[in-house]
C-alpha positions as CSV (number, residue, x, y, z in Angstrom):
1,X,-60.1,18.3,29.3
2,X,-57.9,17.1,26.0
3,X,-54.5,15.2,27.1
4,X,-52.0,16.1,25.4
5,X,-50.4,13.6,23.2
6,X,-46.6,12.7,22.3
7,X,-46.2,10.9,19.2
8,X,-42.6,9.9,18.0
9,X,-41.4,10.9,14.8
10,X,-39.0,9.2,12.3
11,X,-35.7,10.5,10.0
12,X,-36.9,10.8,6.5
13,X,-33.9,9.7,5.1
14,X,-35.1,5.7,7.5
15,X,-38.2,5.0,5.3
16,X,-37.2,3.0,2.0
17,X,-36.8,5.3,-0.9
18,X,-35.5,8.2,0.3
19,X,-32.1,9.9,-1.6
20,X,-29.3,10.9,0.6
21,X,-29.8,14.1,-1.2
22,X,-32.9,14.7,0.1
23,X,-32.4,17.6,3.1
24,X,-32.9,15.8,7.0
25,X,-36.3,16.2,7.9
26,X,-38.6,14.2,11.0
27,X,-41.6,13.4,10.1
28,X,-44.5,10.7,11.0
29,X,-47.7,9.5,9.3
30,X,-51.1,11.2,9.6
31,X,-52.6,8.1,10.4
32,X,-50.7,7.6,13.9
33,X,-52.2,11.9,14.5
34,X,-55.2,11.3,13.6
35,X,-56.3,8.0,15.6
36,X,-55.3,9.7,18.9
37,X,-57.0,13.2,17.7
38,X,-60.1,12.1,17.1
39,X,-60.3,9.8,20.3
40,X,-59.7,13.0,22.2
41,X,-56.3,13.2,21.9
42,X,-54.1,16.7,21.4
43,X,-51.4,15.9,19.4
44,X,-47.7,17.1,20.0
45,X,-44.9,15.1,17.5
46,X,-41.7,14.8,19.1
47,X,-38.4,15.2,17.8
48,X,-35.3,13.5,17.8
49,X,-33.1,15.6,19.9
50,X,-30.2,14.3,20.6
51,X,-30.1,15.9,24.6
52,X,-31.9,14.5,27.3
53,X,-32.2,18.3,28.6
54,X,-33.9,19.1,25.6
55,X,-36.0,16.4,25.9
56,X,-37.3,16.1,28.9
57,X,-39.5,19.6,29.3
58,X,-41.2,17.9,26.4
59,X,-41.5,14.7,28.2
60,X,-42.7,16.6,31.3
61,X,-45.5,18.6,29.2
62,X,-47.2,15.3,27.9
63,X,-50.2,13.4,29.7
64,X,-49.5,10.0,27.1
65,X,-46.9,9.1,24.0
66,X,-47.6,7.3,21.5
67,X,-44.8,4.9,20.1
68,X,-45.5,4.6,16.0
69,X,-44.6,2.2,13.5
70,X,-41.7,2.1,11.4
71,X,-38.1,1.3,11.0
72,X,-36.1,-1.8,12.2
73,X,-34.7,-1.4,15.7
74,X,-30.7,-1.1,15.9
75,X,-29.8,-5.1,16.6
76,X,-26.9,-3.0,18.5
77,X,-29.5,-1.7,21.1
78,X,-30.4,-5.2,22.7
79,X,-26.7,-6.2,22.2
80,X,-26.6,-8.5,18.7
81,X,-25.0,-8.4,15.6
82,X,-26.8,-6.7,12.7
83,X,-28.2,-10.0,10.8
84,X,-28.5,-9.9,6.7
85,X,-32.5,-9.9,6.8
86,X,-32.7,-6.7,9.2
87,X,-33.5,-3.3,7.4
88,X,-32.2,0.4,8.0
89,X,-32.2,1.2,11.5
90,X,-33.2,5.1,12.8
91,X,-30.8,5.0,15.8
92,X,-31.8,8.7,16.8
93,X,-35.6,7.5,16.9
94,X,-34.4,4.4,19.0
95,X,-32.7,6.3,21.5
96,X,-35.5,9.0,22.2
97,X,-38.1,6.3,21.9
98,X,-36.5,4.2,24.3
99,X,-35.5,7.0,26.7
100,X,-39.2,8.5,26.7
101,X,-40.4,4.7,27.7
102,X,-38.0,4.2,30.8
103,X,-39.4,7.7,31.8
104,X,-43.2,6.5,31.4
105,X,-42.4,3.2,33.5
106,X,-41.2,5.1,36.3
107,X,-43.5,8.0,36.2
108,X,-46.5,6.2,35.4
109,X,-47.3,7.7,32.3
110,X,-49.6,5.8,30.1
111,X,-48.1,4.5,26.6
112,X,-49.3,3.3,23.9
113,X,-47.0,1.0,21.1
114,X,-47.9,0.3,17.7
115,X,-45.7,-2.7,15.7
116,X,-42.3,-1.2,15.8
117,X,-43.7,0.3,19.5
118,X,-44.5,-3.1,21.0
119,X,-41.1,-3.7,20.6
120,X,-39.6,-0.4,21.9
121,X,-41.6,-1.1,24.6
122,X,-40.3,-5.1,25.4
123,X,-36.7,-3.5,24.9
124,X,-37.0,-1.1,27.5
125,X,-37.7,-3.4,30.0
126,X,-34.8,-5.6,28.9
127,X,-35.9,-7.6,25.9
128,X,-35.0,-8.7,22.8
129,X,-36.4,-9.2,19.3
130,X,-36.1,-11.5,16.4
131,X,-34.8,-9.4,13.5
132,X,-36.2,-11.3,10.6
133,X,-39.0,-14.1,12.1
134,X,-38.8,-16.1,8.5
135,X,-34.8,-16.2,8.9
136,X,-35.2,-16.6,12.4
137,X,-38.4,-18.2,13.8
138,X,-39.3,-21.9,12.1
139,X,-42.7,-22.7,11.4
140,X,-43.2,-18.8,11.4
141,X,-46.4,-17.9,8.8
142,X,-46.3,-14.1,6.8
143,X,-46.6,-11.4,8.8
144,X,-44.8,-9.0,6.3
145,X,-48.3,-7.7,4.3
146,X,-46.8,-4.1,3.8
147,X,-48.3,-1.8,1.2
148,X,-45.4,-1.9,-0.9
149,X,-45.9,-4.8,-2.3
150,X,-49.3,-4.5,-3.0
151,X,-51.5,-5.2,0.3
152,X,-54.0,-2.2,2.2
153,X,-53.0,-1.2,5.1
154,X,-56.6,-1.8,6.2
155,X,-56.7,-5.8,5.1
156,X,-56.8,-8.2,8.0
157,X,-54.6,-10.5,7.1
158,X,-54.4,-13.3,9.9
159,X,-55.5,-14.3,13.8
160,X,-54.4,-13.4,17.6
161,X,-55.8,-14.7,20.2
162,X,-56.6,-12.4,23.5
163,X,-55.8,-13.1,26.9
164,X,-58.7,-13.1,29.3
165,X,-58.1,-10.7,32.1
166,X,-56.3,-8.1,29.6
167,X,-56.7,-5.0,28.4
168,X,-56.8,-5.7,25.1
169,X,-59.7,-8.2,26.0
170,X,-61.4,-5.1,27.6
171,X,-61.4,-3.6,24.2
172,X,-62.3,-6.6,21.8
173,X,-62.8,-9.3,24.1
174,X,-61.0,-12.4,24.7
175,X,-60.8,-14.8,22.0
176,X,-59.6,-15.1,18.2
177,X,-59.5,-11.3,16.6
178,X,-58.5,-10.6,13.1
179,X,-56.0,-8.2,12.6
180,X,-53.6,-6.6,10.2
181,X,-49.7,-7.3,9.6
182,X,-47.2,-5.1,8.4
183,X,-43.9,-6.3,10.3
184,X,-41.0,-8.7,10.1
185,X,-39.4,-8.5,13.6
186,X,-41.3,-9.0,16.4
187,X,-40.1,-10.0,20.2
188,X,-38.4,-12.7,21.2
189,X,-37.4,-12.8,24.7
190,X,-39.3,-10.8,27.0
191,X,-38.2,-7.7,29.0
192,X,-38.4,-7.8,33.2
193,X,-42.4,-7.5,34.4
194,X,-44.0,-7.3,30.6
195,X,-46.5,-9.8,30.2
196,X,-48.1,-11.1,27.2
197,X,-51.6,-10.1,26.1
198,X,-51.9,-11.5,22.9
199,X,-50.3,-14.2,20.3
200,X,-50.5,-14.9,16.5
201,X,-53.0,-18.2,16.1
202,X,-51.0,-19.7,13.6
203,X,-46.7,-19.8,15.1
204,X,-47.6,-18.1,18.5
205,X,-45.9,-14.5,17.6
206,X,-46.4,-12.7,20.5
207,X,-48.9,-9.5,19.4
208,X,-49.8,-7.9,22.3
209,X,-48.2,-7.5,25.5
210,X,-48.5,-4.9,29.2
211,X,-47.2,-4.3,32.2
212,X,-49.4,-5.3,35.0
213,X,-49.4,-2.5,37.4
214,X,-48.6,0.6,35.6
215,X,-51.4,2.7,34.6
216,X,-51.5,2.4,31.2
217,X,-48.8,0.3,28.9
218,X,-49.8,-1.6,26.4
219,X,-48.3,-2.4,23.0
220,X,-49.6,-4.0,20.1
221,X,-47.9,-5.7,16.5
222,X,-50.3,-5.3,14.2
223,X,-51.7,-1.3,13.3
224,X,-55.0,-0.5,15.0
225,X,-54.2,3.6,13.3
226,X,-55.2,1.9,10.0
227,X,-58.5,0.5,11.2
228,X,-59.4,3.3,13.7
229,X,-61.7,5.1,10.8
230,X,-63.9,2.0,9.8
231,X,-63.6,0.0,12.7
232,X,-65.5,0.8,16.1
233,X,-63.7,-1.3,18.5
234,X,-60.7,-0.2,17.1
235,X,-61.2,2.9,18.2
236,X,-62.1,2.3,21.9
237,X,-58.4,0.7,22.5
238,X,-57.6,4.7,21.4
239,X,-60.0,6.1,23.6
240,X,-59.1,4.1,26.5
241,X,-55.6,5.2,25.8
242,X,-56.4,8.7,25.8
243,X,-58.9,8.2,29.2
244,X,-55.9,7.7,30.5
245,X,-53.8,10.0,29.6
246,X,-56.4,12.3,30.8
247,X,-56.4,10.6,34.6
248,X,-52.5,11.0,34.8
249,X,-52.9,15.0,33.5
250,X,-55.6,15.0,36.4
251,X,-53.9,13.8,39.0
252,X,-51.5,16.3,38.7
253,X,-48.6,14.7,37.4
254,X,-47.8,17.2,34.8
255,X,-45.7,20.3,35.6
């Protein structure tokens, strides 16, 4: 039995480089449909409709969603002022994204967040994040290796260190993992219940976090889809994901 998969997409027109010419369009990286596809995964991307009517029978057809990278959240979301150092926003995305969440928490349907999903995730439950850590955080290192300016999405660029006890530590184990970067917000105060999971070695960046008690939610900062191809125990914190996707499909909680 396949789960079925939601992954969130993105308005073109968010991602740097885009004309306002250029015709409105959602889209969302292979990478984030293929890690999930080849862990067992059947992928469904989800639009940004702007009704929750229209969104829920999706909602209500999906065993797991996946919560992508990508754009800075909307400042306006956890109630702040936009500051200088925070980039485009995709308000659509940060509505549905956050509305699918506060679904999954009450039904108990499993979740996965990757970078700008850890976040979604920590904002749902009432958190907040720092827009900018080098503005924002002192004695923050680099966490900002995007491809852009010349890094793989692939290199491991610094340190966490996993929480005993955690799911993440039933993937990779507890300890000092190396892992990849490509983010310049991350969270700052925590939302109600979320616990964390994982912190940067070198300024204590929180980069991993779940809820304890819900099935399955678990959010990380750095991009385990760009490491799922080369990297074994990458790919288990996928499968696990979709093994439980697959539990809440069998159970019966899907219409």
């Amino acid at each position: 039995m396949r789960p079925i998969i939601g992954i969130t997409t993105t308005n073109l027109k968010a991602l740097p480089g885009i004309p306002e010419a250029v015709p409105d369009s959602w889209v969302m990286s292979q990478r984030f449909i293929f890690a999930p596809t080849m862990a067992g995964g059947v992928p469904w991307m989800i639009p940004l409709l702007e009704h929750e009517e229209d969104l829920r029978p999706i909602y209500d057809r999906l065993d797991g969603i996946l919560i992508p990278g990508g754009a800075d959240v909307d400042p306006a979301v956890y109630g702040e002022d936009r500051h200088e150092c925070c980039e485009v926003s995709d308000p659509p995305r940060d509505r549905v994204e956050l509305q699918l969440i506060r679904w999954a928490l009450d039904d108990g349907k499993p979740v996965l967040g990757i970078c700008r999903g850890i976040q979604l995730i920590n904002l749902a439950a009432g958190g907040s994040l720092y827009q900018d850590l080098a503005a924002q955080l002192e004695g923050s290192v680099k966490h900002d290796y995007f491809p852009g300016q010349g890094f793989a999405r692939d290199a491991l660029t610094h340190d966490v260190v996993i929480e005993q006890g955690s799911r993440l530590a039933g993937v990779y184990g507890a300890g000092r993992v190396r892992v990849n970067s490509m983010h310049h917000q991350a969270i700052r105060r925590l939302g109600d219940g979320v616990v964390v999971t994982a912190r940067s070695v070198d300024d204590d960046v929180i980069e991993g976090i779940e809820l304890p008690g819900h099935p399955f939610m678990v959010g990380v900062q750095w991009h385990p889809e760009a490491l799922s191809v080369s990297d074994e125990i990458t790919r288990v914190l996928f499968e696990q994901f979709i093994d439980a996707a697959r539990s809440f499909a069998l159970v019966g909680r899907r219409p």
